[in-house]
Every structure is written in C-alpha cells, then in structure tokens.
C-alpha positions as CSV (number, residue, x, y, z in Angstrom):
1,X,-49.4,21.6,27.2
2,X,-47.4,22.6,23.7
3,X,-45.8,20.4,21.5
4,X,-42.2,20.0,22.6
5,X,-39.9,20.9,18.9
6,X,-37.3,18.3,19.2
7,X,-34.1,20.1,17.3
8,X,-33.5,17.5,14.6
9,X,-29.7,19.5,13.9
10,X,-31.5,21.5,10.9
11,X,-32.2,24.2,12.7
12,X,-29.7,26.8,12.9
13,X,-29.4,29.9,11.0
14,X,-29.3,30.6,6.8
15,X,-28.0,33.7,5.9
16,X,-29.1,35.4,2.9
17,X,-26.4,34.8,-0.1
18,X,-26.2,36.7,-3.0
19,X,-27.8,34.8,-6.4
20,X,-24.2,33.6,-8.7
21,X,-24.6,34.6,-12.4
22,X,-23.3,31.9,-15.0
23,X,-22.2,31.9,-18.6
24,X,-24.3,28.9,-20.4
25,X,-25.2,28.8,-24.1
26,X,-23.1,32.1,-24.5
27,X,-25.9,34.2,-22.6
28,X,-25.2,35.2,-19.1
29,X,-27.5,33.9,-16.9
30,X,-28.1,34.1,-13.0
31,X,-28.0,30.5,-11.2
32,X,-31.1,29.1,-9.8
33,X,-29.0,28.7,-6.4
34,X,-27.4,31.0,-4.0
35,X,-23.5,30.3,-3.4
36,X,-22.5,27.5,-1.5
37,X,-21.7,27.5,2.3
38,X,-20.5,25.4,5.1
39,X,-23.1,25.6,8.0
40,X,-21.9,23.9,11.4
41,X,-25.1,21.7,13.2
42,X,-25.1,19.6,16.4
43,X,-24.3,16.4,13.8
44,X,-21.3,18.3,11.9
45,X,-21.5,20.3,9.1
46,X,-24.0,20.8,6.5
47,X,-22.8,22.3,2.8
48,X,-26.0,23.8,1.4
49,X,-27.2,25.8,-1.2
50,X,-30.4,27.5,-1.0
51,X,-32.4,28.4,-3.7
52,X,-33.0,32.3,-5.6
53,X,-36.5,33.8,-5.8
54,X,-38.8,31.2,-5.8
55,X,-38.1,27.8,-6.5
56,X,-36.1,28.2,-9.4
57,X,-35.7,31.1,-10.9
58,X,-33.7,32.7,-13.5
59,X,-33.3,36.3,-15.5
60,X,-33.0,37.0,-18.9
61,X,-33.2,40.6,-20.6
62,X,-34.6,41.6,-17.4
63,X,-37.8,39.1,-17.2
64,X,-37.9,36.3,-14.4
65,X,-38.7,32.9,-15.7
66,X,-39.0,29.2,-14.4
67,X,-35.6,27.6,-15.7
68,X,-33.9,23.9,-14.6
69,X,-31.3,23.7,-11.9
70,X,-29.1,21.7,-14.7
71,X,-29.0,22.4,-18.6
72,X,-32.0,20.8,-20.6
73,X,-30.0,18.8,-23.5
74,X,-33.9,17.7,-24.5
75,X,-32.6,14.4,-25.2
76,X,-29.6,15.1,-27.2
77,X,-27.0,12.4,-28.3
78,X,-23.6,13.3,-27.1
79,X,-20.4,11.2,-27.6
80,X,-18.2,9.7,-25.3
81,X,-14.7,8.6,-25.6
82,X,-13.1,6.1,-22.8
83,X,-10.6,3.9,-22.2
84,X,-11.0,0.8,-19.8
85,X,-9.4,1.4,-16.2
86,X,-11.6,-0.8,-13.6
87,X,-13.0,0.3,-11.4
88,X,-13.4,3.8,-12.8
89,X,-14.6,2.7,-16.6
90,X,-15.1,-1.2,-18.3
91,X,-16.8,-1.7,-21.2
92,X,-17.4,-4.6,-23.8
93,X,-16.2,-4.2,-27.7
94,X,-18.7,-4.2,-30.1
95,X,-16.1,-5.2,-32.2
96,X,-11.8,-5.1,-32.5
97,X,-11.7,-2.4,-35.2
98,X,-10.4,0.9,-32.9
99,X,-12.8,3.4,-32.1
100,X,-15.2,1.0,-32.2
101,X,-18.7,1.5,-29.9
102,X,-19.1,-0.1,-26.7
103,X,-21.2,-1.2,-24.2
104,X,-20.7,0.0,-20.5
105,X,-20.7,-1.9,-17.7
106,X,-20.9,-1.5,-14.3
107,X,-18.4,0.7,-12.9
108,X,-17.8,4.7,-11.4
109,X,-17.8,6.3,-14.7
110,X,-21.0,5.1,-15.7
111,X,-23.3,5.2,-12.6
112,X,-22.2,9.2,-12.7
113,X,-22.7,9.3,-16.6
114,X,-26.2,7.6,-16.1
115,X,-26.9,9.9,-13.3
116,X,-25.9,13.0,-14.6
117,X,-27.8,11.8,-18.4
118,X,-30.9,11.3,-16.2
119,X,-30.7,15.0,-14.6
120,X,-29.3,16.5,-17.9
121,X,-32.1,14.9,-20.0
122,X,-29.4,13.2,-23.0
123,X,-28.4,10.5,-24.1
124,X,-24.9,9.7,-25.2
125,X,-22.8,6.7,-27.3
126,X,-19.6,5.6,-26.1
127,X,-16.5,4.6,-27.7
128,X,-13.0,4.0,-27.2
129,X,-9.9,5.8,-28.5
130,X,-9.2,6.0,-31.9
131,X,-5.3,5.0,-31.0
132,X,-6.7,3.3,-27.5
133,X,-4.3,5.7,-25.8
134,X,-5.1,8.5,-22.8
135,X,-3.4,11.3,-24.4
136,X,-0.1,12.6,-24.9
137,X,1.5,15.4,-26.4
138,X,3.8,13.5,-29.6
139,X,5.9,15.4,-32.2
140,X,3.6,18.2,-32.1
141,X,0.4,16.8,-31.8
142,X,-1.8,15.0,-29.1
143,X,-2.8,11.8,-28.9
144,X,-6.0,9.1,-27.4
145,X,-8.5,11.0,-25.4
146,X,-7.4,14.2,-25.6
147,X,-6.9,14.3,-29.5
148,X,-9.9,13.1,-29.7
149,X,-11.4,15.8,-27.6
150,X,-9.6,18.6,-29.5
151,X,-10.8,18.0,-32.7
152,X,-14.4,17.9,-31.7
153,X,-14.5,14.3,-32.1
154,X,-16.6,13.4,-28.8
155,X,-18.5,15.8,-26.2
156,X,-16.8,14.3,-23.2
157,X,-14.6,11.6,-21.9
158,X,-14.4,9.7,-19.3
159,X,-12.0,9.3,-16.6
160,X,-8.7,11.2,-17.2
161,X,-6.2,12.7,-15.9
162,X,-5.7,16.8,-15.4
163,X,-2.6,18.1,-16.6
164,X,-1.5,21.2,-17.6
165,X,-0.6,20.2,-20.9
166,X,-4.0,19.1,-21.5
167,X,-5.8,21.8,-20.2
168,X,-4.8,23.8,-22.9
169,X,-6.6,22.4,-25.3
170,X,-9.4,21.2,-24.0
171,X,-11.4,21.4,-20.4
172,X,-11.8,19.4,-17.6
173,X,-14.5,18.8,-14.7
174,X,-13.9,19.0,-11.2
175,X,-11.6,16.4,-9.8
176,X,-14.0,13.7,-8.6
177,X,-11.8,11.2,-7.4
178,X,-7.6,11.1,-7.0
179,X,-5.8,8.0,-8.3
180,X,-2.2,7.5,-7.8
181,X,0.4,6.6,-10.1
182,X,2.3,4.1,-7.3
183,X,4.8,1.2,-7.3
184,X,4.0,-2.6,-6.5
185,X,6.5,-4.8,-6.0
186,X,6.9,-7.9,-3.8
187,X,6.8,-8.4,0.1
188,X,10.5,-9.4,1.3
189,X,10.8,-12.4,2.8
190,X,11.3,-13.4,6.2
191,X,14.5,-13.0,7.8
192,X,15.7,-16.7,7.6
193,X,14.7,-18.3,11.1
194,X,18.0,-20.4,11.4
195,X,19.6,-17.4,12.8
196,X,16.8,-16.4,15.1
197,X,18.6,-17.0,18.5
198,X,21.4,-14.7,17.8
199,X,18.6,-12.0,16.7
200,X,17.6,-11.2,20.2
201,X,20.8,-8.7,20.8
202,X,23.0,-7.1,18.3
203,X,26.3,-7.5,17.2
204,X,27.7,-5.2,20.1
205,X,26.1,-6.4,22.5
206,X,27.1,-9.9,21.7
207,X,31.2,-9.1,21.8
208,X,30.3,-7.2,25.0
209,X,28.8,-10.4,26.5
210,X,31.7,-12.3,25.6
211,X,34.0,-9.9,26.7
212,X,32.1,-9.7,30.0
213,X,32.0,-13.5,30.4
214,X,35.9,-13.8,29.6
215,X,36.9,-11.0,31.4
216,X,35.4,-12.1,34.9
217,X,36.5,-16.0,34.7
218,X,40.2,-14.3,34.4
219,X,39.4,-11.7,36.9
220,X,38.2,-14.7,39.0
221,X,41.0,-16.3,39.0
222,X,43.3,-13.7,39.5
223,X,41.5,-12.4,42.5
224,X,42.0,-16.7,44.3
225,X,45.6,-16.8,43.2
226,X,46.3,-13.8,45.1
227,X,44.2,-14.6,47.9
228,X,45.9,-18.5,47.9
229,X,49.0,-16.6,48.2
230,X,48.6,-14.6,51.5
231,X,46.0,-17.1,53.0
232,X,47.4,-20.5,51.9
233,X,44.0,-21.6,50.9
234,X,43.6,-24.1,48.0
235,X,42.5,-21.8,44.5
236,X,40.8,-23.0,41.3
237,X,42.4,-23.0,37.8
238,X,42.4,-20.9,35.2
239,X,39.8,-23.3,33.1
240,X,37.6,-24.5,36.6
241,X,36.7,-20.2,36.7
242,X,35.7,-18.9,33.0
243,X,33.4,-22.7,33.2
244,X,32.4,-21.5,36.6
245,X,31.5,-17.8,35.2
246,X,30.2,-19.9,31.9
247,X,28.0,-21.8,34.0
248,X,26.6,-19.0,36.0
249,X,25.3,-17.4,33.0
250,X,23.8,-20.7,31.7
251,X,21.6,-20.2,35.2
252,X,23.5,-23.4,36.5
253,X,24.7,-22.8,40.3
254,X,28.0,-23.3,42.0
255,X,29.1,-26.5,42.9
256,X,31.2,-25.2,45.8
257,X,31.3,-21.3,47.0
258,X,34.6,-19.2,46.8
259,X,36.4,-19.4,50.1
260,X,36.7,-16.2,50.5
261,X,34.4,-12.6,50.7
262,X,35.9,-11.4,47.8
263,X,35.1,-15.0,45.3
264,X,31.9,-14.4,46.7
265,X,30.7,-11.0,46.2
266,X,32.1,-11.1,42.1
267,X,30.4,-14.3,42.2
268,X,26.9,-12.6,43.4
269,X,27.2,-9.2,40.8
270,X,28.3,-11.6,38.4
271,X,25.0,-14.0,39.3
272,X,23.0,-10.5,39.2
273,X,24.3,-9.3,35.5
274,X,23.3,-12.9,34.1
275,X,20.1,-13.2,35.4
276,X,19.2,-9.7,34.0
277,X,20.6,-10.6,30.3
278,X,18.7,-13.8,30.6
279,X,15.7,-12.3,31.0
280,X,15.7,-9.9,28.4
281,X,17.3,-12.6,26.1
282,X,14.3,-14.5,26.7
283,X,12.0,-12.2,26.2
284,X,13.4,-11.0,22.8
285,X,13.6,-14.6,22.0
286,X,9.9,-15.4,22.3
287,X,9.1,-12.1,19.8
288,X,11.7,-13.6,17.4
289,X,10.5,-17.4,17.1
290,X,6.6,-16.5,16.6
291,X,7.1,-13.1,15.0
292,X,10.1,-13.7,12.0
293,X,11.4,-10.1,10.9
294,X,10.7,-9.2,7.9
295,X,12.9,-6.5,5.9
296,X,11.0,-2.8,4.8
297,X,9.4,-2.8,1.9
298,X,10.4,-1.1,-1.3
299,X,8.6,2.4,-1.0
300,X,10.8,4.7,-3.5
301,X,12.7,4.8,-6.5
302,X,16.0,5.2,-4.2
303,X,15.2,2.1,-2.8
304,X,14.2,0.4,-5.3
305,X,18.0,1.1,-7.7
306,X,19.9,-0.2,-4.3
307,X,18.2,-3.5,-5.1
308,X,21.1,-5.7,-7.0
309,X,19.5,-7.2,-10.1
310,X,16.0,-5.4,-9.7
311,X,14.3,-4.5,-13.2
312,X,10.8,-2.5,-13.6
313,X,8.3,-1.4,-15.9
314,X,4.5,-0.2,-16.6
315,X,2.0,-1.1,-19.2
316,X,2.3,-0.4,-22.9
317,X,0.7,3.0,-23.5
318,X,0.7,6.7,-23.3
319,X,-0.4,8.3,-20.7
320,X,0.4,10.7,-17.5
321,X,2.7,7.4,-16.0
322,X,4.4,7.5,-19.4
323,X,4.9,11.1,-19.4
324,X,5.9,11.0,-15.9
325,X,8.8,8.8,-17.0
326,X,9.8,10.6,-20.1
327,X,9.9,14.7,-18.9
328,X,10.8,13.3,-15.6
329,X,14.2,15.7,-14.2
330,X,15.3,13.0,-11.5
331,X,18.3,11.5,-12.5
332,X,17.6,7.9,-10.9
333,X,14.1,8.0,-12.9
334,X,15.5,9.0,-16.5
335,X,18.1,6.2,-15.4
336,X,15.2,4.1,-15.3
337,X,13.4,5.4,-18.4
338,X,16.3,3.8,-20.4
339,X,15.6,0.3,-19.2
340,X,11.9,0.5,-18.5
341,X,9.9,-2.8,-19.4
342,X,6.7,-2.7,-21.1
343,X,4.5,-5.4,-20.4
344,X,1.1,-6.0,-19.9
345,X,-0.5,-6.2,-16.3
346,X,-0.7,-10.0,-16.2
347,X,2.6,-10.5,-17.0
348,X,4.3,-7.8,-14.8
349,X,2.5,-9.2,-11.8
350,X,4.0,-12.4,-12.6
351,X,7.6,-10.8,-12.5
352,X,6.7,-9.2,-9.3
353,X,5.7,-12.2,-7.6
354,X,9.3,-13.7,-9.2
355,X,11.1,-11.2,-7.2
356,X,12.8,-8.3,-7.6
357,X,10.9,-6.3,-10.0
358,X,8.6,-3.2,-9.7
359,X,5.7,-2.4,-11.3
360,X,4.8,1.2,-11.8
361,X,0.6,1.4,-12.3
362,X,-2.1,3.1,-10.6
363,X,-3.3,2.8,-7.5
364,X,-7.4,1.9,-7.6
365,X,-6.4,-0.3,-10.4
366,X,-3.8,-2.1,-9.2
367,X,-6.2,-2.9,-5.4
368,X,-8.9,-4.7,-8.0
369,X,-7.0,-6.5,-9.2
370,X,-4.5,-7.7,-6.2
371,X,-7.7,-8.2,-4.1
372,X,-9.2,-10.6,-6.7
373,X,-6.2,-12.4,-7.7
374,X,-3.4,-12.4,-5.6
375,X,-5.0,-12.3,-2.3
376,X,-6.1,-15.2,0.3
377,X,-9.3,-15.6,1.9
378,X,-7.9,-14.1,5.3
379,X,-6.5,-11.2,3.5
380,X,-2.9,-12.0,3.3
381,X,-1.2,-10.9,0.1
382,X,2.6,-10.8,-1.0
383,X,2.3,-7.7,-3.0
384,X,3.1,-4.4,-1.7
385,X,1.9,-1.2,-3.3
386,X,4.0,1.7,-2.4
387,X,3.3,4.8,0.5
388,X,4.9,7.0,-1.9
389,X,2.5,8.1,-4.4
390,X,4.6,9.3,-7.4
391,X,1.9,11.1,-9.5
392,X,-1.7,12.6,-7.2
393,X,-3.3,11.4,-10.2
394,X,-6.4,14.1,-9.8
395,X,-8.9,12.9,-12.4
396,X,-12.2,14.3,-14.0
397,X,-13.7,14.2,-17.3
398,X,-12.4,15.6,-20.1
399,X,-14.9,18.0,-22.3
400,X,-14.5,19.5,-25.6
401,X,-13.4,23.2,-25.8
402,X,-16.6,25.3,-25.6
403,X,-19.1,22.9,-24.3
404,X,-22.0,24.8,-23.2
405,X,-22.8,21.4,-20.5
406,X,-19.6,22.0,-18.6
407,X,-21.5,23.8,-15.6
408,X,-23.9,21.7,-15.0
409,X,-21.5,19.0,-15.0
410,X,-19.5,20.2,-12.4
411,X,-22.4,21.1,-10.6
412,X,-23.4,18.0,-10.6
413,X,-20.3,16.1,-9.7
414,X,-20.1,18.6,-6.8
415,X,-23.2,17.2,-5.2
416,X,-22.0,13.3,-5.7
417,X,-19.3,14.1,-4.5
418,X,-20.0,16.3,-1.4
419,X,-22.8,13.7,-0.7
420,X,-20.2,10.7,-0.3
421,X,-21.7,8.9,-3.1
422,X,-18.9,8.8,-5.5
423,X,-16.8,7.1,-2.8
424,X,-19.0,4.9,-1.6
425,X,-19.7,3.5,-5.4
426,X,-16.0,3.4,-5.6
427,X,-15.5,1.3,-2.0
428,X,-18.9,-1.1,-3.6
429,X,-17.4,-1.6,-6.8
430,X,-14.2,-2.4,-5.1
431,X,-15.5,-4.8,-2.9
432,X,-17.9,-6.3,-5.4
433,X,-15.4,-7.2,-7.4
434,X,-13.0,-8.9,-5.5
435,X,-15.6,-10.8,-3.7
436,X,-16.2,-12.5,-7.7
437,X,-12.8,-13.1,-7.9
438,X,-11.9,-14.6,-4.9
439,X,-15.3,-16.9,-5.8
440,X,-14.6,-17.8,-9.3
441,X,-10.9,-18.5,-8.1
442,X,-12.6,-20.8,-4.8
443,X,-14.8,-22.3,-7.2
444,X,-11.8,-23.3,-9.1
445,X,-10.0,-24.9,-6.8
446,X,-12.8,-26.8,-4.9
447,X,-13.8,-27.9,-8.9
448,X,-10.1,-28.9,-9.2
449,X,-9.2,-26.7,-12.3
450,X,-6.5,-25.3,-10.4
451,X,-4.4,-25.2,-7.4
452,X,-4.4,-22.6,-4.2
453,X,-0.7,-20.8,-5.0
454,X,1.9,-21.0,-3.5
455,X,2.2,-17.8,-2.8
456,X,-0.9,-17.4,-0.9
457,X,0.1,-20.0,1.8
458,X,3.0,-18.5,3.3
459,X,1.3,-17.6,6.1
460,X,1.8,-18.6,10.0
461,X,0.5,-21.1,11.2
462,X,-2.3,-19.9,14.5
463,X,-4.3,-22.0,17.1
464,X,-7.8,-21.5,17.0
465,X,-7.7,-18.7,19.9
466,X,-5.0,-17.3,17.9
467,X,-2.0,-17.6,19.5
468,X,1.3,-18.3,17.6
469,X,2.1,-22.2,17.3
470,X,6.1,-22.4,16.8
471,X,6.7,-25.3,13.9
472,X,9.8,-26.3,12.7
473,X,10.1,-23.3,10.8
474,X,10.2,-21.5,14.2
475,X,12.8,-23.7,15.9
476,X,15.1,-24.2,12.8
477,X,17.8,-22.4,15.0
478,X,17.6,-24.6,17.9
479,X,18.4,-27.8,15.6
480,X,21.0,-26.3,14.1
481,X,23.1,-25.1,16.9
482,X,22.6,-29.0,18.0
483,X,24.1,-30.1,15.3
484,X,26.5,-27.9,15.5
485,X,27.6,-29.0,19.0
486,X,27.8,-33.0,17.9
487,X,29.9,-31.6,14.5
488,X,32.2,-29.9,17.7
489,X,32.2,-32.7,20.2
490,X,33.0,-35.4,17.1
491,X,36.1,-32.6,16.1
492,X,37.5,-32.7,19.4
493,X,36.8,-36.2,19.9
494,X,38.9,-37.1,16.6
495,X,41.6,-34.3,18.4
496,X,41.5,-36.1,21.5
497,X,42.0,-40.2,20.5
498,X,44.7,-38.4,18.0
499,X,46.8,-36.9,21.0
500,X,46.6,-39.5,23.0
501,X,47.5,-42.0,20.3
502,X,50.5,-39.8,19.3
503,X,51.8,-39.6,22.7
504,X,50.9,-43.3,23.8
505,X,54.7,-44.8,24.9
C-alpha cells in the first residue's frame, strides 16, 4: 500500500511570474525574486515570492551571475541619526553635548536595524540630532532628522514620520508601523451617587408620574362625591384619596375598598399602572447603585473647547504634532495653537490627572508610559487616550537622497513586516515594559518609598465571585432623602405647635 501525502496547505499551485528588474548602484539589475503574490491555502493565505533561474540569480551586460538577495555593504560603516520615542527607539548618551553618539537599547528600531545590519553585512554608529528635533520646515530651511538627512549628514534615520514636505528632500522606507498623533485627557468622574434614585427615569417621566398620581386622587374623589350624591353613601375626602392613590403606588393596599364599581375599577388600573412603574423603577435602580454613570469621554477637539476652564498642550519640540498645530486650517485648532502649553511629558500627565487638561502626544508612546505608571494591577487607569486619531502618523526610516541601500531596505522591512514580526516585537516591548514598571513601582510601595495613588484606587469595590457590593458610596441617596424627611417632619412640626399655639383661646 502507498504512502498516503497528507496536504500540509503548501500545496497548491505557483504560477510562473515574470523576474522584476531594479535600479541599485546606478546599474540596472534584474531582482533575484519573481514579483510578489497572494496565494490562498486551506490555512489562509500565503504571500510568496519565488525565486529567478536558479537560486539566485542575476544579469549584467548579458552574463548570468550568482548575486545576494540584499545589497552586500561588505561591512561598511553607515550613520544613524535618531531621536528617543519608546518603544520605537531608546538609547543612552554617551555624553550631553548634541549630536553626541549613543548606545541603543532594546526597542523596534534596533531589533530591525540589527536584523537588517546582519542580512546587509554593515555596521553603522548612531547619534542623535544635532538640534534633538524630528524635522521641520523653519524660515526656509529644515530642521532635526531630516536636516540632517539632507545634507548627507547620516545614511538613515530611524523612526520618522512621512510627510510630503519631507519627501522632497529626502526618501523614506515603507511604512512599517502607524503611530497616532491622539489626545489623553482624564476619565470623568462618576455621576455623583446622591442623586442616584431619581436617575432611574427622566425628567419627563418624573412630571408625568406626578401628574398621573395627582390627577387620579382628584379624579377619585370626584368620581365618590358624585356617587355620594345620587346614592347617599358616605365618600372620602379630598386628602383621604390622593394618600389613598399615594399609597397604592408605594405598594401599600387599601384599608377599606371603594363602595362602589366605579372606586373599584380606577382603583384596580390604577393598582396595575403602579405596579408596572415599580418594577421598572426597580430594575433601573439596581443598574444605578452598583453601576454609577459616568459622563463620555473627551474624544475631539469640539469637545474638548466645550469644556469651561480646560487648557492643553504637547511636548516641547518640532515635529509632525507641532506642524499639525501650526499649518492646521480648523479654526478651533489655530484657536488652540495660540494658547497651547509646552511641557514635558511628566508634567502634562500631572495636569491631566488635575483635571481638565489635554495632552496632545502619540499614541504607542503615550500606552508605555500609562501602562507603567498610571495604571493598577487589575488594569484600571484614569487616563483616556482619544478614538479620534488626529494625525495616521505612517512612519518608516528616513534615508539620504540617492542611497543605493534603499531597496533592500524595503525589501527587507516588507518581509518583517508581512511575517508579523514587527508587531509582535512592538506588542513584547510593550508589554515588557510595563510589566518593569508596574514592578519597580510594587517594589516601591511594599519597600515603603512611596504610596499606591490615589488615583489608582478609585475602583469598585467586588466580592470574590464578583458581584457588585453596594457601600456607602452606593446608598448615599437613600440617607439623604432620610434626612431629608426628618429636616420636613421637624418643619412641619415647628408649623404645627406654632398654629396651634397661635390659635390656643
């Protein structure tokens, strides 16, 4: 009996793909690998590029010869400019001086650079900005990065964002990862829980229950005087019906039944009606003690100038963000250009958790460093980061005008990224580093150098299986509508003994 092929999902058909020519070095070439394709398989679909002639093999003046997939640098020093951004790029100073060399440290930038240094056979020295600025385009000339770019300064940079600006005068790699410029600002509050048991139905519907109630004791009433008057039966009083109705929809029973058919069927659609609005007051009153409402969130810049007294900013620097500020057409924005606060990141977190301010960062960026800091150990945080994502924020690497590596580069930062690696370095690093933060922070606290904040305790309080326990917090309604009632009864008390003292002969 044969051997039974098993189809592993990489069997399905390759068609034959014409070989791509490139321009590298100046001299056309033709591209060890056919053009890339989508091909679908039993587990999904597999992007693939198969190779030309044998192995790899490329053409010059009309000889075959055994070439690289990537560009050869033999071991060729190149320079690279960067500016810190966790997680895409950190570094340590070799010294304060600008432009001074540094030494990289684990984060997205540099696994790809060390990758793509290991298949492109170089070497390279990093630096940081001459200015320490991105790039921006400044009474006629260009700043940070992308100065430094332009006049041949460096080979590459590292993370930055494409522009068309900037494309103009120098060249950029694929986009590799997006970050977005956003807004974070802080969580609103909880509704305050002293008004939570007239939060179960609007304001209609409470005039309408009122209305209702009053309505029917005088309807009540009416309907025995009228009666009284052609049967000669005893009626109730005008006060004895709406406390009758009142009582009814406090699910206390009648005393003593109407006389008559007609007491008694208002009565019964009257004992129907109550019962239903009990039930769903009930119900909506559960939802409101253990689950407070909490106002939206700030999400965009409309929002955000409704705010009485709220103020914003961004960190000190050039950039996209800055630009984005500057050229932007949106009247509300250049509104908030005028009055736009720069401050470092420390201290605009610290005016966000204040209250009423908005910081305007980017996205990745901002998640480090609210996951490490300003989040507790169950996850809950009081910073909110914006769904509106003001700027894509497409980033790649910059590369000096006429780079003869700028292929290969994006050939290789197709394949990380095709492959999932670039995000999943990006979701380790992440995760990696809030995990040290929240421990050096735990280790701090359980050493007593510092105190859990305050911030990061205003959670609910929850039961071991999870379900909601209602504190004081909860019930701060119920207390005060008692003491309301004693305030009331001691009123009318002091009304009462003053009457009758008045009119005592």
């Amino acid at each position: 009996m044969g051997k039974q092929e098993v189809d592993t999902g990489n069997n399905f058909p390759r068609p034959e793909l014409p070989c791509q020519t490139y321009r590298l070095s100046g001299k056309l070439k033709q591209s060890p690998w056919k053009a890339v394709k989508h091909y679908p398989t039993p587990r999904g679909t597999f992007r693939t590029a198969a190779p030309c002639c044998d192995e790899s093999t490329a053409w010059e003046d009309g000889q075959p010869h055994k070439t690289r997939e990537y560009e050869d640098m033999m071991g060729h020093e190149i320079q690279v400019t960067a500016k810190d951004l966790f997680p895409f790029i950190e570094y340590e100073l070799h010294s304060q001086e600008l432009g001074t060399t540094v030494t990289p440290l684990d984060s997205l930038d540099v696994r790809m650079l060390n990758s793509t240094a290991k298949l492109m056979n170089f070497t390279y020295v990093m630096r940081m900005p001459m200015d320490d600025e991105w790039g921006t385009y400044d009474n006629g000339k260009w700043t940070g990065m992308v100065y430094t770019l332009q006049q041949n300064l460096a080979d590459i940079s590292m993370m930055l964002f494409w522009a068309y600006e900037r494309k103009q005068v120098i060249d950029f790699t694929r986009v590799y990862v997006d970050e977005p410029f956003v807004m974070v600002s802080r969580k609103p509050k909880p509704a305050p829980q002293h008004l939570a048991l007239i939060r179960p139905f609007q304001g209609d519907v409470w005039r309408s229950v009122v209305l209702a109630f009053m309505g029917t004791g005088v309807i009540y009433w009416s309907l025995q005087r009228i009666w009284r008057s052609f049967s000669g039966f005893p009626s109730v009083s005008l006060d004895t019906a709406v406390l009758n109705v009142w009582g009814i929809l406090l699910e206390e029973p009648l005393v003593i039944l109407p006389f008559n058919d007609t007491g008694r069927i208002l009565m019964g659609w009257w004992m129907m009606f109550s019962m239903l609005m009990l039930s769903l007051y009930k119900s909506s009153l559960i939802a409101h003690l253990s689950v407070p409402i909490t106002p939206s969130p700030i999400d965009t810049v409309e929002q955000l100038l409704q705010v009485e007294g709220a103020t914003w900013g961004m960190e000190p620097g050039t950039g996209l963000g800055w630009d984005w500020f500057k050229n932007n057409d949106n009247p509300n924005v250049q509104k908030m250009f005028k009055t736009l606060e720069l401050l470092d990141a420390d201290e605009q977190m610290h005016r966000v958790l204040d209250g009423y301010h908005a910081f305007f960062t980017w996205k990745y960026y901002i998640k480090t460093i609210i996951g490490s800091n300003f989040t507790a150990g169950l996850g809950y945080t009081p910073i909110h980061i914006s769904r509106e994502e003001f700027i894509p924020g497409p980033t790649g690497w910059g590369v000096r005008k006429g780079a003869p590596f700028l292929d290969s580069l994006d050939r290789i930062q197709d394949k990380l990224v095709e492959a999932g690696i670039v995000e999943y370095w990006l979701r380790e690093l992440f995760e990696t580093a809030i995990w040290k933060g929240r421990m050096i922070r735990k280790n701090k606290i359980l050493g007593g150098e510092e105190q859990e904040k305050a911030y990061l305790l205003v959670g609910y309080e929850t039961s071991q299986e999870g379900a909601v326990v209602l504190n004081l917090n909860h019930l701060q309604g119920a207390f005060f509508a008692l003491f309301l009632g004693i305030i009331l009864a001691f009123l009318v008390a002091v009304g009462e003994n003053t009457v009758h003292a008045t009119l005592k002969p």
